[in-house]
C-alpha positions as CSV (number, residue, x, y, z in Angstrom):
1,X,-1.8,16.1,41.0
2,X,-1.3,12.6,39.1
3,X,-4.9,11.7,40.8
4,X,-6.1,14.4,38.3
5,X,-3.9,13.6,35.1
6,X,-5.0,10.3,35.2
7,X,-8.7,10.8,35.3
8,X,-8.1,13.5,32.9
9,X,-6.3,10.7,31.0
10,X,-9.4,8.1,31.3
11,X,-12.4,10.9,30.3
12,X,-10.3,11.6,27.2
13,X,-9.6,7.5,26.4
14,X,-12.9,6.7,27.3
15,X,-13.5,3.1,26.2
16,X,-10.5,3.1,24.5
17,X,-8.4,2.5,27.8
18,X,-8.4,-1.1,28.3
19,X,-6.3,-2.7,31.3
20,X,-3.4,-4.5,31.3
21,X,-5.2,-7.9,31.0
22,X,-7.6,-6.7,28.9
23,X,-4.7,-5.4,26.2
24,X,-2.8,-8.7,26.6
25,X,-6.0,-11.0,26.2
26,X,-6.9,-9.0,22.9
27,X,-2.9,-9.2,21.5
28,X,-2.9,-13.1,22.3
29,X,-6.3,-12.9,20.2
30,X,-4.9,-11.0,17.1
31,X,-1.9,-12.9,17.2
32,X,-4.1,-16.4,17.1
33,X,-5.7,-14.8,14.1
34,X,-3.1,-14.1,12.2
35,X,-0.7,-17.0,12.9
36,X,-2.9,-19.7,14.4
37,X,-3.1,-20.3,18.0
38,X,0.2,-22.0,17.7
39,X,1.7,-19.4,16.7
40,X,0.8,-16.7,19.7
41,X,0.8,-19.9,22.4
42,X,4.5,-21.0,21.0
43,X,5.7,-17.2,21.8
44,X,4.1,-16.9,24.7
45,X,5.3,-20.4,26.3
46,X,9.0,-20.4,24.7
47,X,10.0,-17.0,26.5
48,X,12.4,-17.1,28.7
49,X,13.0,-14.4,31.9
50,X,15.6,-12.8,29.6
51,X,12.8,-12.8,26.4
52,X,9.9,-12.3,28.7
53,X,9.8,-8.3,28.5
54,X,9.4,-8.7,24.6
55,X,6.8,-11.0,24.0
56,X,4.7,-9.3,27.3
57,X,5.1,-5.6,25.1
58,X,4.5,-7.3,21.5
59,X,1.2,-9.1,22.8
60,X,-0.1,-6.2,25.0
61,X,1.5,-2.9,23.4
62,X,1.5,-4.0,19.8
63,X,-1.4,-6.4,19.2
64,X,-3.5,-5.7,21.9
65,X,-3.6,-1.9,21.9
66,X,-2.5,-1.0,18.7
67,X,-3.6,-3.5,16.3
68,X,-6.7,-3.6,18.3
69,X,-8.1,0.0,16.9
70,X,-10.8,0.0,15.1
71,X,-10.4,3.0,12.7
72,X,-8.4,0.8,10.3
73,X,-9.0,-2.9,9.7
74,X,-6.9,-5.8,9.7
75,X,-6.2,-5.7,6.2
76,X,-5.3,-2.4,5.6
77,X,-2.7,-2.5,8.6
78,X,-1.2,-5.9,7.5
79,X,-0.8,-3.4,4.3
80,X,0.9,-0.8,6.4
81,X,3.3,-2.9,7.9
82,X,5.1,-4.7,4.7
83,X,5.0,-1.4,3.6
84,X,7.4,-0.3,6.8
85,X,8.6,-3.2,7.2
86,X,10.2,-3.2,3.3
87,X,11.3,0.0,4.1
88,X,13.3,-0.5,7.1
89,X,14.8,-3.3,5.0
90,X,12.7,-6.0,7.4
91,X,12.5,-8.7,4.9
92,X,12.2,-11.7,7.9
93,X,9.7,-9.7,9.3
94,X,7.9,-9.3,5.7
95,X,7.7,-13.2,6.0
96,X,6.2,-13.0,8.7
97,X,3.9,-10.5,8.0
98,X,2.8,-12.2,4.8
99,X,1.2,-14.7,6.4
100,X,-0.6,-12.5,8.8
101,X,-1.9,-10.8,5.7
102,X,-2.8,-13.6,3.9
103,X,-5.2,-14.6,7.2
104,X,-6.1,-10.7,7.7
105,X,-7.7,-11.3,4.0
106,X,-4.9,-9.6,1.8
107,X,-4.7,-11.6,-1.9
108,X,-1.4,-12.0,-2.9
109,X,-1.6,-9.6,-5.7
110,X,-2.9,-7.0,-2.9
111,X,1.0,-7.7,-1.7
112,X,2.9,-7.4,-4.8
113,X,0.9,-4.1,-5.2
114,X,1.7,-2.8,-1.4
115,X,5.4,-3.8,-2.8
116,X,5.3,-2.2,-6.1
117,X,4.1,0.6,-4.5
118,X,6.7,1.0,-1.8
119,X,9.4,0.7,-4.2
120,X,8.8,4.1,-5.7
121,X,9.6,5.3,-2.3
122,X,12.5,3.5,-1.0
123,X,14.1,2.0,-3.9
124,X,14.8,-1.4,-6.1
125,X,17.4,-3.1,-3.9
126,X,14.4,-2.8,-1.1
127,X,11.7,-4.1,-3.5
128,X,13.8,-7.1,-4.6
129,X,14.5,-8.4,-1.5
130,X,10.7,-8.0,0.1
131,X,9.1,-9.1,-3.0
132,X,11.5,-12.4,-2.8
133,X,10.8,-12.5,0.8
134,X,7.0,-12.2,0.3
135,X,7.1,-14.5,-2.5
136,X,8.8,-17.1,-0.9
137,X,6.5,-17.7,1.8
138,X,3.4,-17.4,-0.9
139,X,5.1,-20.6,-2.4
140,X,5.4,-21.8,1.3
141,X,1.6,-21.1,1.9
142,X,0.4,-23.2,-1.7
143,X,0.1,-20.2,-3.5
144,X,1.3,-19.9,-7.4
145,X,3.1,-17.0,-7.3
């Protein structure tokens, strides 16, 4: 019976099933692109057994399947996640994020916007300390902002 789900599985994925190595080479790929090669390698080499589990599901699970998609580009998922990320009251994570944005192609106004936005939805407190967060590493990145 699990024979049969799992081709069922691959004639519904089609292309869009790639293996384990395949995932993982395509998240240490995104993450290069975003954050330098540094910044994937540095992840990557620093985890430890305990840490391991994390980096293995953020490269493979997160970058390599999910970012991966095509239906929506970089830009507009860099978008997407301040967004969330401001929402669940992330603001280290919107730091981070920021600068994948900025190298997905987002303009710093595109960010304030995203922020602006999101406010409407989850509230001033939320904005004040994402837009401080953004802005911050703006500064950090040469930007005038």
């Amino acid at each position: 019976m699990s024979d049969e789900i799992i081709e069922t599985a691959r004639a519904k994925a089609g292309d869009r099933w790639p293996t384990t190595d395949e995932a993982f080479a395509a998240g240490v790929r995104i993450r290069s692109d975003m954050w330098g090669p540094d910044g994937a390698a540095n992840q990557i080499e620093g985890a430890t057994e305990f840490t391991w589990p994390l980096q293995d599901a953020v490269t493979r699970w997160c970058f390599g399947e999910t970012w991966s998609r095509d239906e929506v580009d970089p830009a507009a998922r860099s978008m997407i996640t301040l967004a969330v990320l401001m929402a669940i009251g992330q603001y280290e994570q919107v730091k981070i994020h920021t600068r994948g944005a900025i190298a997905n192609g987002v303009t710093p106004e595109q960010i304030r916007e995203v922020l602006m936005h999101t406010m409407v939805y989850v509230g001033v407190p939320r904005a004040v300390d994402a837009v401080a967060a953004a802005r911050e590493t703006l500064l950090d990145l040469g930007y005038e902002v």
